[in-house]
N, C-alpha and C positions, 0 to 999 in steps of 0.2 A: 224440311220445312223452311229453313234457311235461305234456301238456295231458290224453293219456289217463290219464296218475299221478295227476295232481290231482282228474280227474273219480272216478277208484276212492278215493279218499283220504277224499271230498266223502262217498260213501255206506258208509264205513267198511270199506272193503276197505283189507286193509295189503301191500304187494308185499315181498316177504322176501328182501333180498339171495340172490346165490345161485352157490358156486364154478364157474368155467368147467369144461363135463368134455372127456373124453379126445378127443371129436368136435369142440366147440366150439372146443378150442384148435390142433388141426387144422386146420379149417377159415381158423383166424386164422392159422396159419405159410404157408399157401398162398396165400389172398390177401392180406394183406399188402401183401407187395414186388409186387403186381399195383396195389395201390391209390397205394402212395408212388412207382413210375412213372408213374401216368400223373398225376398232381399234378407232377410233376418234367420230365415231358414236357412238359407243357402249357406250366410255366416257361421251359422249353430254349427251346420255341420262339416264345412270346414275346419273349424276349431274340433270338434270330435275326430275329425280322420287327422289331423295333427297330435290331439292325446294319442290319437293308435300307431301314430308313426315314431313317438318318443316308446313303445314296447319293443322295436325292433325291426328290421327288415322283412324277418320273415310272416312275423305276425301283420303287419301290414301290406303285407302279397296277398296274405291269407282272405283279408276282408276282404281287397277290394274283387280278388274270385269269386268271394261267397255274395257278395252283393251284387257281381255278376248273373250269378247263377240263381238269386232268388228275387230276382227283378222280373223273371220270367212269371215266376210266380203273381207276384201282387199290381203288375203293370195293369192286369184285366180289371183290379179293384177299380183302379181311375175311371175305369167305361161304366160300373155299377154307381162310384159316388158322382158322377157327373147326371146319369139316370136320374137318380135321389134326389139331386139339386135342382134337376128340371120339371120332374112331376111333383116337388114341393112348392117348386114357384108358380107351376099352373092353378094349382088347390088354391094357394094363398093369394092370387092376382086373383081370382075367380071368388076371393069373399069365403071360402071354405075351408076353414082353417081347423078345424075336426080330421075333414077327412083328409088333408095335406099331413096331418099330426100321425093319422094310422097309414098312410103310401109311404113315408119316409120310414116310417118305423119296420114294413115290410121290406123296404129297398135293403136297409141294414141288415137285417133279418138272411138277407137270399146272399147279402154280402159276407156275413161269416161264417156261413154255411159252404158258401162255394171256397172262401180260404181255408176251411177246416178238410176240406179236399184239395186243395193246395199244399196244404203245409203240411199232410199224411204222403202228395207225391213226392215233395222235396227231401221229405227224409228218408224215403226208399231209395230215392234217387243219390243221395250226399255222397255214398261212397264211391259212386261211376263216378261222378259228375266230379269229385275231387282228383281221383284217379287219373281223367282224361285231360284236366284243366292245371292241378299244381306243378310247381318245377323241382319238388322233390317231398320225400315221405312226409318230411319235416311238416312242409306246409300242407300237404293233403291231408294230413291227420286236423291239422286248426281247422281245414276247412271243412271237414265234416262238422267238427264242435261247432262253430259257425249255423252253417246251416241246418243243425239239430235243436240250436237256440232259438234260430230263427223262426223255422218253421213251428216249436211250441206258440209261438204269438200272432201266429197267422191272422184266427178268427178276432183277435182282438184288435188285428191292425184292420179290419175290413169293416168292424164299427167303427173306429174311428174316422177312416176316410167317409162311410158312408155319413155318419152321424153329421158332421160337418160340414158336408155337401148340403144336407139335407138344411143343416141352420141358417146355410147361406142362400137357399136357396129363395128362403122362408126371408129373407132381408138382414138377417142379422151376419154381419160378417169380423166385427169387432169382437165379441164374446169368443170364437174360434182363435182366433190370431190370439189372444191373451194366451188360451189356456195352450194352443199347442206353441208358443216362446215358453210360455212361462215351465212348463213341464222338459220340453226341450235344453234349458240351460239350468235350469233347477234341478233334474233327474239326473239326464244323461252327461250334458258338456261338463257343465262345475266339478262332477263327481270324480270321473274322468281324468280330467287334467292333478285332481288332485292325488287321483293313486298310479298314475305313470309313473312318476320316478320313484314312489315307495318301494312299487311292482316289479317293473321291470318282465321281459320276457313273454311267457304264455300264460304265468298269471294276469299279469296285465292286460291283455288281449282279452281273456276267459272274464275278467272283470267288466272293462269298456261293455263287452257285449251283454253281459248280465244287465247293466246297467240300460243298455238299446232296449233291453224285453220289458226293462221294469218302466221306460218309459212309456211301451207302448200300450201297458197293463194301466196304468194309470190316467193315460190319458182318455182310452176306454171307457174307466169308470167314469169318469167326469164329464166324458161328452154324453154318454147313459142317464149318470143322475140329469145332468140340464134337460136333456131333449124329453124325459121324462117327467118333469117337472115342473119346467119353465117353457115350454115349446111355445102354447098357445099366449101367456104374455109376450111374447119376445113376435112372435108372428103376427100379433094385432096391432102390432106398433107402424106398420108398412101396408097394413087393410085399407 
């Protein structure tokens, strides 16, 4: 952008400041809190693969395998909650905010259903998949634990992403970003960091991760109660 101003500047074009309008600032109140999430997420977890990296070497070979290997997993959730977020914006641009409330609620629906077979392949799979991928017993045994953890929270992590999609889809995008920071550094990181040096080793690790499921169990419930609750206020705000 820099470089194209200078080049107009160079052949005597002048670019004329110019007030944001009623779209543009629009645009900025909705993403936004989409943008200062995931910058904030990123941080979150950061700091969380730092608590795992204060457990030890081997414990954090472990994760970052296991998070290899169950990214396979949940990567297809992002194509379901991006659906959720689209056919809730159609309903709710279109004045239909009923039946925007029951499409999202089915996108979720199909979403933790299809992780709840996700997270039954993952754990058939944990001890090839460890087998094949760690660099020793050591760590193939965390990584089954790992993705035995993991895959218990499948369907709850398939609400969640759907759930959120589906709020943001509906205009509200602030409500989302609260509750997955706030759950994020209140559940998982704070916890985290504080039983690393207590821990120590594969308690540690078996901890951190305990803590990844209870965040995603939670944040579940939460996006549940709202979207159940609060869907149609939150959605006639942007009608």
């Amino acid at each position: 952008a820099a470089v194209l101003y200078l080049a107009l500047r160079r052949r005597g074009l002048r670019v004329a400041p110019k007030r944001p309008g009623r779209e543009a600032l629009l645009v900025l109140r909705v993403g936004a809190p989409a943008a200062v999430e995931r910058g904030l997420f990123s941080l979150g977890h950061g700091l969380y693969l730092a608590s795992l990296g204060r457990c030890g070497e081997p414990q954090l070979t472990a994760h970052t395998l296991g998070v290899r290997v169950e990214s396979l997993a949940f990567l297809p959730a992002f194509a379901l909650a991006t659906y959720a977020s689209s056919v809730v914006g159609n309903e709710v641009g279109a004045g239909r905010v009923a039946e925007a409330k029951v499409r999202g609620w089915e996108a979720a629906k199909a979403s933790a259903a299809f992780m709840t077979l996700a997270g039954l392949a993952l754990a058939a799979a944990a001890p090839l998949a460890a087998e094949a991928l760690a660099p020793s017993r050591h760590v193939a045994r965390l990584v089954v634990v790992y993705l035995l953890l993991a895959a218990a929270t499948e369907p709850a992590l398939g609400l969640v992403m759907s759930l959120a999609g589906a709020l943001r889809g509906a205009g509200e995008t602030r409500l989302p970003t609260l509750v997955n920071l706030a759950v994020l550094y209140g559940v998982r990181v704070a916890p985290s960091w504080l039983l690393a040096p207590r821990l120590g080793g594969d308690c540690c690790a078996v901890a951190a991760w305990l803590l990844m499921d209870l965040d995603v169990v939670v944040r579940a419930a939460v996006f549940t109660f709202i979207y159940r609750r609060m869907f149609e206020r939150l959605a006639r705000r942007v009608v």
